[in-house]
ROLO-720464 format. One record per residue: residue in one letter; y, x, z of N, C-alpha, C in turn. Coordinates in steps of 0.02 Angstrom, whole numbers, plus 50000, padded with zeros to 5 digits. Layout:
REM ROLO-720464
AYXZYXZYXZ
...
//
This chain:
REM ROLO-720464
X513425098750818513155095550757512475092350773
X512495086350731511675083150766511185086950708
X510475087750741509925087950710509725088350647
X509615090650616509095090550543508605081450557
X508585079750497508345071050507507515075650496
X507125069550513506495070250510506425066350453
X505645068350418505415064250374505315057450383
X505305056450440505045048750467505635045150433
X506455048450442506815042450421507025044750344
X506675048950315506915049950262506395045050219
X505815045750230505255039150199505415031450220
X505585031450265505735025050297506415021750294
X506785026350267507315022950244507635024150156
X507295031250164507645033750082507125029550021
X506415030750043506075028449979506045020549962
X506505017149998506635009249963507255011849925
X507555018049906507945019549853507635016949781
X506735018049784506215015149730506395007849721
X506425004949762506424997749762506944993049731
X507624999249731508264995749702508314986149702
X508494985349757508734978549779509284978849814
X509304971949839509964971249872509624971949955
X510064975950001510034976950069509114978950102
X508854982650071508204984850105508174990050158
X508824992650183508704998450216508524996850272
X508155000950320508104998450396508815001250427
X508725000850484509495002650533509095008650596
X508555006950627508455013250687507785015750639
X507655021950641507005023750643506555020250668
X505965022450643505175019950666505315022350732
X505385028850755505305028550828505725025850876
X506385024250827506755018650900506495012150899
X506165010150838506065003950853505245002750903
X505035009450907504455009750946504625009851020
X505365012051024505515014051094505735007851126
X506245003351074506484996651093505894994151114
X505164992551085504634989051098504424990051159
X504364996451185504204998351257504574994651312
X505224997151307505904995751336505694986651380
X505784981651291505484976351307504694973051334
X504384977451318503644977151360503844976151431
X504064981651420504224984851513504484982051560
X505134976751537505424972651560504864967551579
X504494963751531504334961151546503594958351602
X503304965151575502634968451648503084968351714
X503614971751705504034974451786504104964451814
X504374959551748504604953751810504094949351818
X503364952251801502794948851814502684938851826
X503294938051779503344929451787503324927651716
X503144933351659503404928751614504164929551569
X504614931551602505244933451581505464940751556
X505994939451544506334945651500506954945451535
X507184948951599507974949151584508134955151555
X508884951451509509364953151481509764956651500
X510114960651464510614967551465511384962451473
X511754965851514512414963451519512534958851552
X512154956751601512254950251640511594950151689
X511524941951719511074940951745510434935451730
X510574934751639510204931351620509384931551612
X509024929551564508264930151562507964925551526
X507614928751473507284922251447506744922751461
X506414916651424505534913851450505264915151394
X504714918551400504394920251338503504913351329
X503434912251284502834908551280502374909951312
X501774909751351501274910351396500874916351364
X500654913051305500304915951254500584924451219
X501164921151201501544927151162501804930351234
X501874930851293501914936251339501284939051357
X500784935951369500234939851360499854944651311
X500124941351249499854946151194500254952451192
X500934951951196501414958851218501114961151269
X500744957951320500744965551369499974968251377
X499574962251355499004964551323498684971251270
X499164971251237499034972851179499794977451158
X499984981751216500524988251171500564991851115
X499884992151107499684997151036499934992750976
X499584986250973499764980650906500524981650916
X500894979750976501394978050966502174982050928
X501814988150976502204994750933502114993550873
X501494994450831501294995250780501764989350740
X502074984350749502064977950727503124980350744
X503104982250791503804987250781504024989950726
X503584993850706503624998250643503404995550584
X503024988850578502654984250538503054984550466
X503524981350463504004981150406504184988550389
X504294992150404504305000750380503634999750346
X503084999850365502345000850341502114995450274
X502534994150257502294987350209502944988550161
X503094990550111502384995450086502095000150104
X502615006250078502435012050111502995011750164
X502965016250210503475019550246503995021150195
X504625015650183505095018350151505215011150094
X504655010750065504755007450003504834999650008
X505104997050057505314993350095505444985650076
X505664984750010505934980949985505714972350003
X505114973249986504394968249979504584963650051
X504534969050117504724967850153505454966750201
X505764968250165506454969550181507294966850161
X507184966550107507554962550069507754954750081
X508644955550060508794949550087508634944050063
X508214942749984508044940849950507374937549966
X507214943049990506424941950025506164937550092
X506714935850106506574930850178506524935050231
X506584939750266506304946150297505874936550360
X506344935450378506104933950479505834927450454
X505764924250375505254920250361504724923050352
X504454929850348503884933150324503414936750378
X503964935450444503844937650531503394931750546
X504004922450497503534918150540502764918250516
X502794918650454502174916250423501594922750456
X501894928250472501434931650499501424931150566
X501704927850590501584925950638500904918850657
X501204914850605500754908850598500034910850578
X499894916350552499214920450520498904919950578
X499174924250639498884927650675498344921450721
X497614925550731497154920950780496904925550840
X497194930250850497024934850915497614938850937
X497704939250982498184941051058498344948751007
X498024952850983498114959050938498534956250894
X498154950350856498604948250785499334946850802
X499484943250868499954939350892500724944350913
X500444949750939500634954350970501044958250911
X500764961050847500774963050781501414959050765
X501264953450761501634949050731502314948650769
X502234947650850503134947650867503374955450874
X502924960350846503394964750855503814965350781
X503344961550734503874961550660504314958550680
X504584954350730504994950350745505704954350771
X505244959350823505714964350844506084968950785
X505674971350749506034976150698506704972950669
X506394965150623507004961950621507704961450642
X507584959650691508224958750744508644965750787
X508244969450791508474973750800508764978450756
X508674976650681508994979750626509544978550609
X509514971750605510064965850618510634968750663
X510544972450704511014974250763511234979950729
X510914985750722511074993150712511214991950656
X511194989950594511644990350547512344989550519
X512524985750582513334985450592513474992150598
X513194997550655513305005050670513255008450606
X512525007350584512315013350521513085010150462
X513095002950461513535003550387514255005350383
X514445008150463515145007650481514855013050487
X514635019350495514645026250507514525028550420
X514215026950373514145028950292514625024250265
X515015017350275515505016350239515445010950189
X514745008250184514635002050159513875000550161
X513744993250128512924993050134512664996050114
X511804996450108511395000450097511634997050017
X511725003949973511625002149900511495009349882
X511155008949791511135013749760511485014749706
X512195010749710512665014549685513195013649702
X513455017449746513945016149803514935017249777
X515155015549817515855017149783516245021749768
X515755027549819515895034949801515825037849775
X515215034149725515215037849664515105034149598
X515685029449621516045023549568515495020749538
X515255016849583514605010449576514085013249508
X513885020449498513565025549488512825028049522
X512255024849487511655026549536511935035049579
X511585034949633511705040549660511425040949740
X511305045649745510925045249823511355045849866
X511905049149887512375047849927512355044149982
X512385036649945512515031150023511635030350054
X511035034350024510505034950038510465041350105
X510705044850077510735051250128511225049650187
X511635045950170512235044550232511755038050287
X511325034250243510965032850277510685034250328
X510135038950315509625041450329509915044950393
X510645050750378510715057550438511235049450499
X511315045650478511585038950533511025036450582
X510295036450551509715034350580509725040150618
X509505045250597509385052150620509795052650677
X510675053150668510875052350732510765048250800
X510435043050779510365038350832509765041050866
X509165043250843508485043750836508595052150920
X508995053650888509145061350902509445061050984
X509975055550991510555053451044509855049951102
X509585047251063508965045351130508285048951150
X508205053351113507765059451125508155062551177
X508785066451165509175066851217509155066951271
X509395061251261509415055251326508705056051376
X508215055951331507555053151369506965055551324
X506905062351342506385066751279505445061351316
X505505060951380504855058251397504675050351352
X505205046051324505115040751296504815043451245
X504655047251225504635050351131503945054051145
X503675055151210503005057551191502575052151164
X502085056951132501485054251095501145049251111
X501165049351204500695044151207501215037351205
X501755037151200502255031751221502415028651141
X502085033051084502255032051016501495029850990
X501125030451026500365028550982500375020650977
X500225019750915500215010750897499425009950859
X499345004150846498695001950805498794999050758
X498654998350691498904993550661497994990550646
X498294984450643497644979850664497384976550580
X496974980950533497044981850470496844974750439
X496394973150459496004967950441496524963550434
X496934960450477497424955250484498154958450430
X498404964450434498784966350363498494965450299
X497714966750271497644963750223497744956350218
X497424953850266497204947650257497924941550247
X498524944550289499314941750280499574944350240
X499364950650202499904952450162499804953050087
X499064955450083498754957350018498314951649986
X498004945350013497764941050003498084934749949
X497834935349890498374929849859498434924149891
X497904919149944497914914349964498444913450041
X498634918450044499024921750098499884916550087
X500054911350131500794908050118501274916950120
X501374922250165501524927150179501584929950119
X500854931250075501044935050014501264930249962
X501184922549947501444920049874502154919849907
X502634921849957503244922949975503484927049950
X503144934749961503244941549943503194941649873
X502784937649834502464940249772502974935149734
X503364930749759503534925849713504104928549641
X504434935149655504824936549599504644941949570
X503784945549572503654949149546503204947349497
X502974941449526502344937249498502704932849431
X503474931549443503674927049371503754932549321
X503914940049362503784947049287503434947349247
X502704947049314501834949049265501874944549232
X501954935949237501934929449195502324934649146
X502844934549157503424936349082502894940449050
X502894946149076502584950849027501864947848985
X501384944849033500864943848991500934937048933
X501374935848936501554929248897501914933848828
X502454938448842502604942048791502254946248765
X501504946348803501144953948768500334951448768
X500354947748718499704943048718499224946948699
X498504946948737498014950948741497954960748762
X498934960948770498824968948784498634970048850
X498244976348850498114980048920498394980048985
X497924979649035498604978749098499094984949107
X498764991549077499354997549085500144993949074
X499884992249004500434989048940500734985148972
X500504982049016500884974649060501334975749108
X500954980549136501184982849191501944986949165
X501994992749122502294995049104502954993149058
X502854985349051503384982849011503844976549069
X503474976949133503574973949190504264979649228
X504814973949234505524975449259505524975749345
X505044977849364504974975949442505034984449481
X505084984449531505194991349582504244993749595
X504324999749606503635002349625503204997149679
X503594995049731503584991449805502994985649756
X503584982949715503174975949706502584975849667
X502214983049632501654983449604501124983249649
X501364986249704500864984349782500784978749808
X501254975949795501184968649793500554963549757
X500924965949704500584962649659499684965849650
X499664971349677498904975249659498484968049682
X498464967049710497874960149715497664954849652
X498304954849621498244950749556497754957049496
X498114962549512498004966649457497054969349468
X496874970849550496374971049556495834963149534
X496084958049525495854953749515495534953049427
X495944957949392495964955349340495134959349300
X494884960949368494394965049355493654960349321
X493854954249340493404947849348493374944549265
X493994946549239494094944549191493784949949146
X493874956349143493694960549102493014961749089
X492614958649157491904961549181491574953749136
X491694949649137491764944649084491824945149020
X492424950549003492354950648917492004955948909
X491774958648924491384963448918490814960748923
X490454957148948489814954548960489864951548862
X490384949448853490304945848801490234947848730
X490574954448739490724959248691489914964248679
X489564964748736488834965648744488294961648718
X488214953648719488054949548709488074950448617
X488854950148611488904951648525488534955548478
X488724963348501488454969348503487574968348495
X487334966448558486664966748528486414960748470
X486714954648487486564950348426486644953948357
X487384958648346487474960748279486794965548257
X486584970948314486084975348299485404972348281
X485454965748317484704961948292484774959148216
X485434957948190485564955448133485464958848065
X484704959048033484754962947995485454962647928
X485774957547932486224959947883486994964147901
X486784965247955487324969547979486974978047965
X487404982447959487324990447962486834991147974
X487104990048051486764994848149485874990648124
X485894982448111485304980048110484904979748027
X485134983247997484774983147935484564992747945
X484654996247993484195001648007483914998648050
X484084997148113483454996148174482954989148131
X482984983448112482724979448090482304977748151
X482514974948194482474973148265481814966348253
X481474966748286480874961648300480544962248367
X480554954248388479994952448449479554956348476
X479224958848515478694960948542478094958948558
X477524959948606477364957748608477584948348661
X477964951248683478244944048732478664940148702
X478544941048621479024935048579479544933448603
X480064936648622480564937848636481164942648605
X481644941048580481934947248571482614949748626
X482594955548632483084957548675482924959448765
X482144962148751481724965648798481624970848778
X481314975448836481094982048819480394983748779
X480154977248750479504978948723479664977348623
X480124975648630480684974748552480304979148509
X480274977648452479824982048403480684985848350
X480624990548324481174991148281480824994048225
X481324997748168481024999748124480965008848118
X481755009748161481785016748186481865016848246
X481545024148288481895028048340482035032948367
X481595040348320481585045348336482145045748280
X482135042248225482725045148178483325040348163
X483375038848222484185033948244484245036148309
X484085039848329484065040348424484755036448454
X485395037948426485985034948434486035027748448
X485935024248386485925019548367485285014948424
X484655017348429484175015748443484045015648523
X484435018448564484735020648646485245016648657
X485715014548594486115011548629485905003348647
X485445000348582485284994748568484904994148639
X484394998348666483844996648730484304998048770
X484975000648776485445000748848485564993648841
X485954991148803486494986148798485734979948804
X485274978948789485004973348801484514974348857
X484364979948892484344980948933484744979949004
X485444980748989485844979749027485944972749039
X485824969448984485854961848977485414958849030
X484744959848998484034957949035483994954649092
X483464948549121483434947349177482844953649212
X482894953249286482424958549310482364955249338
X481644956449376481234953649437480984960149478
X480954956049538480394960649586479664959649589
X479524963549660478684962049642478434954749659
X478854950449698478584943249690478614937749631
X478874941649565479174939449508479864933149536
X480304937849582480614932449566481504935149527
X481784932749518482214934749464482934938649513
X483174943949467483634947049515484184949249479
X484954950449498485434950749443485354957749387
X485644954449330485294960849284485564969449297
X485454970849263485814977749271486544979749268
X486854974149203487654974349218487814971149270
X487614966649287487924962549377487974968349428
X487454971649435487244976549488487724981449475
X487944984649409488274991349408489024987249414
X489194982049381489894978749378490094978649445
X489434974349505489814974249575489844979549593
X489754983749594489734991149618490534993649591
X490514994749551491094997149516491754992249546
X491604985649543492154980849574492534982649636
X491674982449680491724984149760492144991049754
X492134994249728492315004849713493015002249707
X493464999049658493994998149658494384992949697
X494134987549728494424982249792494364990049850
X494054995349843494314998549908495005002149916
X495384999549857496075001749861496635001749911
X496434993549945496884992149991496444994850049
X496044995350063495774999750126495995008250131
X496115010850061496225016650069496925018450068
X497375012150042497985010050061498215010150133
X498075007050168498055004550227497965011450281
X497315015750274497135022150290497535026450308
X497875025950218498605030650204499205030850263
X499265023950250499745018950299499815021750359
X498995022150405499155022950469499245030650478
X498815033150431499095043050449499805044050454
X499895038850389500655044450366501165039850434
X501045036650447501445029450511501115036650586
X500555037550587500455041850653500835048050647
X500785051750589501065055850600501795056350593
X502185054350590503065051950581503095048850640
X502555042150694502765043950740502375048650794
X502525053450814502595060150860502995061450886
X503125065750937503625066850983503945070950910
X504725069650933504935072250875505275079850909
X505045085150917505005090150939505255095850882
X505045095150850505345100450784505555097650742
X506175092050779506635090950719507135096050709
X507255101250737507815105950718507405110350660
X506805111250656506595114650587506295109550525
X506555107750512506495103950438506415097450452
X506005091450395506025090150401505115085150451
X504885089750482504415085350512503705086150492
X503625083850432503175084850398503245088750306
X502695094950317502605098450248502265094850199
X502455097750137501965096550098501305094350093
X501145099150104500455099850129500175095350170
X500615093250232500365087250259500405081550237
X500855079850204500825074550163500205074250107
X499905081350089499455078550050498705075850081
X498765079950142498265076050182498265069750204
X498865065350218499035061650235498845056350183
X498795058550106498765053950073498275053950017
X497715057950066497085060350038496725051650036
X496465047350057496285042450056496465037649988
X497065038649972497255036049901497005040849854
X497235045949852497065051449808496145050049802
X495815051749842495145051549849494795043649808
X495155039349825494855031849791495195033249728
X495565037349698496015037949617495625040949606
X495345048449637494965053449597494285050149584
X493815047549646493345043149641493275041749566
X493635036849550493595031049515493565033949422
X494155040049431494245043049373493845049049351
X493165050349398492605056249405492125052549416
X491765046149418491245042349433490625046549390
X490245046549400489485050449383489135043349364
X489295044049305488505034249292488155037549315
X487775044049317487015044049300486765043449391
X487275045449411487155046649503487565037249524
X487905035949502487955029549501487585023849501
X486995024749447486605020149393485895021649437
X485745027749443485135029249502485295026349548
X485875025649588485855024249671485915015949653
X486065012749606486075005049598485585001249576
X485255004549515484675000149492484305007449469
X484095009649530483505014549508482975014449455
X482425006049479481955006249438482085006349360
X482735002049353483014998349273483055007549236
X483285011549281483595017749232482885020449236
X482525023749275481955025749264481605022249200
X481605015549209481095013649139481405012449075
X482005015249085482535014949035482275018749011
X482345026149020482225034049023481455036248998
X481165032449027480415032849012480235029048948
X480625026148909480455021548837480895026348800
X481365029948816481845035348771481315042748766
X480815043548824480395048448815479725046048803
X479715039848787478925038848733479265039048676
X479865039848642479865041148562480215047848553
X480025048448600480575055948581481235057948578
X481635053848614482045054548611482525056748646
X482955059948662483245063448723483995063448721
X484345056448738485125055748742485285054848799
X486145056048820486445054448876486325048748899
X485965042848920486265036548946486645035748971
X486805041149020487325039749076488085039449032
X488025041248966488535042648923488715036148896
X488485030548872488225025748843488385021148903
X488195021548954488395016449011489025018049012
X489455023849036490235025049054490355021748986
X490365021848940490735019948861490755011248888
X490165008348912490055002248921490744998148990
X490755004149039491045001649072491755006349101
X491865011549096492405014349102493165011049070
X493125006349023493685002448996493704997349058
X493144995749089493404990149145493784992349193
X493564998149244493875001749285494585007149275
X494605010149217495085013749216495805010149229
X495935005349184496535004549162496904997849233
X496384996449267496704993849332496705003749386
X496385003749397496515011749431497205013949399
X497365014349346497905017749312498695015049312
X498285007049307499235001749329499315003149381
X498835004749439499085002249514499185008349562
X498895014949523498955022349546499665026449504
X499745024449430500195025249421500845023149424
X500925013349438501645012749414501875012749505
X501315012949566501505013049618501795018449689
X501125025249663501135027649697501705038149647
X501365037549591501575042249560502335044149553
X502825038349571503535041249572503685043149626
X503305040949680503545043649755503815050549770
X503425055549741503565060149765503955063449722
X504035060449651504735064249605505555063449671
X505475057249688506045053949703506205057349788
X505475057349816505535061249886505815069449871
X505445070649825505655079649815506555080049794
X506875075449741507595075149741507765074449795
X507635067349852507985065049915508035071949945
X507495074249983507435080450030507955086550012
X507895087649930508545092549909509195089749920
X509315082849918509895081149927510075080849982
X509815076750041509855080350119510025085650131
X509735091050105509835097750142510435100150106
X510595099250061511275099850033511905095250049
X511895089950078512515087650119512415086250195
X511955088150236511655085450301512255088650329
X512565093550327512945098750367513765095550354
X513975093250296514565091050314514495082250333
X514115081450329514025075950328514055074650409
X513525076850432513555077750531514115079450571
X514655083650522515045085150544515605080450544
X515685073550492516085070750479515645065150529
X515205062950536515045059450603515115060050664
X515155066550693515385069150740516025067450752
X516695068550692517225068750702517555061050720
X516955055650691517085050150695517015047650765
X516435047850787516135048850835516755049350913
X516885055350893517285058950935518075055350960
X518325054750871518735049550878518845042750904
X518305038250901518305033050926518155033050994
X517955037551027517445038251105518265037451145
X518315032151177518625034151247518725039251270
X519425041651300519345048851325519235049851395
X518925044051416518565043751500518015042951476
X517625041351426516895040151431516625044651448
X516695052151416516355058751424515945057151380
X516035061151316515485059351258515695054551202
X515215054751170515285047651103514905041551118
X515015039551079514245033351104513735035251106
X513465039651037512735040651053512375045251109
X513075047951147512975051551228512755047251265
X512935040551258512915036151326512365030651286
X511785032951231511655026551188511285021151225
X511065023451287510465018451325510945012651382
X511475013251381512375009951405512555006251354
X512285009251278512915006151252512644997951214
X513184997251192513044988851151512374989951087
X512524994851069512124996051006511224997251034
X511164997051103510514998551112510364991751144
X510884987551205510804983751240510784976951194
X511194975851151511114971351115510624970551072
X510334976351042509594976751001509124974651034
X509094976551112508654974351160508414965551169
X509134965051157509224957151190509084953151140
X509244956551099508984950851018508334951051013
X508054956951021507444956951024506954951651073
X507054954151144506994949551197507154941751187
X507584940751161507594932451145507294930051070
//
């Protein structure tokens, strides 16, 4: 019986189950497609001209000057760029990248065309490799489970169901398993370490100005249109949530959604602007108690503002010197003018949430390092625990918790020190003793939350409902299931070969031909 599957191919192939499209599954694991990459390196260092020969003959192709150097330059990118399409989105959630819909080996070129360094270049033809080499092994994987990758297969009468997901997955697993085998030294650590070269994945993938991403983004992006056209002025939760798209493509789309931060930090400026005009207005409420007047700097809407109350409005009277305070121009000591206090706390807060895709990315390479490892204890589960996974995906978690635990008052000190100090110091010449830091979050916590909340909840929060079913469902058919591969296996093998195919997998068509597609 083969192996217990590792997590590597259960993320990497099961969680584009999220994605529900047509054909996203990969065909070898992350680590065969790390091993193919070697394989072809290797070839090509050993004929030191430039070439690649080919499996099954005595052919050879010519690789570009450039693009053979960046392969042998640069192994780490290239692996990495092996596994590239697994990693985009997550390990698993594939779609974005994967899908037949999606252009897959138009999304190789354009990342390819991105690239401006021998790293980038390298990155880029190994997406090339994954491609093609998937291309190959999925003839194997869909003839060993019995049809394409779908999620609702015929076995259980075109019926969502994980099934042709799991038959997936223990087909990868077998392959993954037959060349460990074969060749446990290909599978050490150091033969599996890749780089992913981050700067250049944002910049091709997450970038709206990116040809790469308005490719990717193009049928998630006519949703958000739909939705915000049907849901005029509602919240991006609301948008997001009335949006018909897969988890995959909210990652996608997070660049638009982080964008929309520009807009809010805008109405809000405006809604501030209002706010204090109404409080200066004595025929309003708020301004027929304060009865707001000039100072001495004939001005209104400074800190030297005369009112009519403040020890007995403290509320009312804290909020008015935040909000036009916050407004305010400031200077330094050469009097020259400097952004006010909402610019300063807004970019701050902006910068705090654009670190999404960095802590994205972070995620990326842990949970990508650790899946690939010598796969050594695949006979006890599946690879990686719990627990490691939560480490693994501490970097997201950490920029969510961040964002949803922010401290104004430790915030507001470390940004515009002097502004809060003399804030503080005009609330204790009248006596008065309120939260500001309370009064600022009220001001700006509506900007930040509700992008944190579309792009943490509709993306990352089902993962692990859907991983915790997959893993139960594995372990509940892995055993007849291996066994009915085996039998297949067995059946078809020549009775001179000695073995099945995946005895002889580094001989057979299914490795040599992945090679060669690759190679050319």
């Amino acid at each position: 019986m083969r192996r217990a599957p590792s997590i590597a191919l259960s993320l990497a192939l099961g969680l584009c189950a999220l994605t529900a499209a047509p054909e996203p599954a990969g065909a070898f694991s992350t680590r065969v497609h790390i091993i193919l990459a070697n394989h072809v390196r290797q070839a090509l260092v050993d004929a030191g001209d430039g070439t690649i020969a080919l499996r099954f003959g005595d052919h050879a192709v010519i690789l570009d000057p450039d693009d053979a150097d960046a392969i042998k330059d640069n192994p780490l990118a290239f692996r990495a760029g092996a596994v590239g399409p697994d990693n985009m989105v997550f390990p698993g959630m594939t779609d974005p990248s994967h899908a037949i819909g999606q252009r897959p080996f138009e999304q190789c070129e354009l990342l390819y065309q991105e690239a401006l360094t021998g790293e980038e270049r390298a990155y880029a033809l190994g997406c090339f490799l994954h491609g093609s080499t998937d291309a190959v092994a999925h003839h194997y994987v869909n003839f060993m489970t019995g049809e394409t990758f779908t999620l609702t297969p015929i076995t259980s009468a075109r019926q969502s169901d994980y099934d042709n997901v799991v038959r997936h997955i223990l087909a990868e697993s077998a392959i993954q398993e037959a060349a460990y085998t074969l060749d446990p030294a290909a599978f050490a650590d150091s033969k599996l370490l890749h780089t992913i070269p981050v700067g250049f994945v944002l910049r091709a993938y997450l970038d709206v100005s990116s040809p790469l991403w308005q490719m990717m983004a193009a049928h998630p992006m006519k949703e958000y249109d739909k939705a915000v056209a049907d849901n005029p002025g509602a919240s991006l939760p609301t948008i997001v949530a009335a949006m018909e798209v897969a988890p995959a493509d909210h990652l996608v789309l997070s660049p638009v959604y982080l964008g929309a931060v520009d807009q809010l930090i805008a109405d809000k400026r405006a809604e501030l602007v209002a706010a204090v005009k109404a409080m200066q207005d004595p025929n309003t409420p708020e301004g027929a108690q304060l009865l707001v007047q000039p100072g001495d700097d004939g001005k209104l809407g400074t800190k030297d503002d005369d009112t009519d109350c403040s020890f007995t409005c403290p509320q009312l009277y804290a909020t008015y010197f935040t909000y036009a305070g916050l407004l305010a121009p400031r200077y330094n000591a050469q009097n020259q003018e400097l952004p006010s206090a909402f610019d300063k706390i807004s970019e701050e807060l902006r910068k705090e949430l654009f670190e999404f895709h960095v802590a994205y990315l972070e995620t990326v390479q842990n949970l990508s390092y650790k899946l690939n490892t010598e796969p050594s204890m695949m006979d006890n589960g599946f690879g990686v625990t719990k627990e490691e996974l939560g480490e693994v995906f501490a970097p997201l978690d950490k920029w969510a918790n961040d964002l949803t635990t922010i401290d104004y008052d430790t915030l507001v000190y470390a940004v515009v020190p002097d502004w809060i100090i003399e804030l503080d110091t005009l609330m204790q010449s009248v006596g008065i003793d309120i939260d500001l830091a309370a009064i600022i979050k009220a001001v700006f916590e509506p900007i930040v939350q509700p992008i944190k909340d579309a792009i943490y909840g509709a993306f990352i929060a089902q993962a692990q409902v859907f991983l915790d079913e997959l893993v139960a469902e594995i372990e509940a058919k892995k055993d007849v299931i291996y066994a009915e591969y085996d039998a297949r296996l067995a059946a078809a093998a020549h009775p001179d070969l000695g073995g099945d195919v995946l005895d002889h997998f580094y001989e057979s068509g299914l490795f040599g031909h992945s090679f060669n597609i690759a190679a050319s």
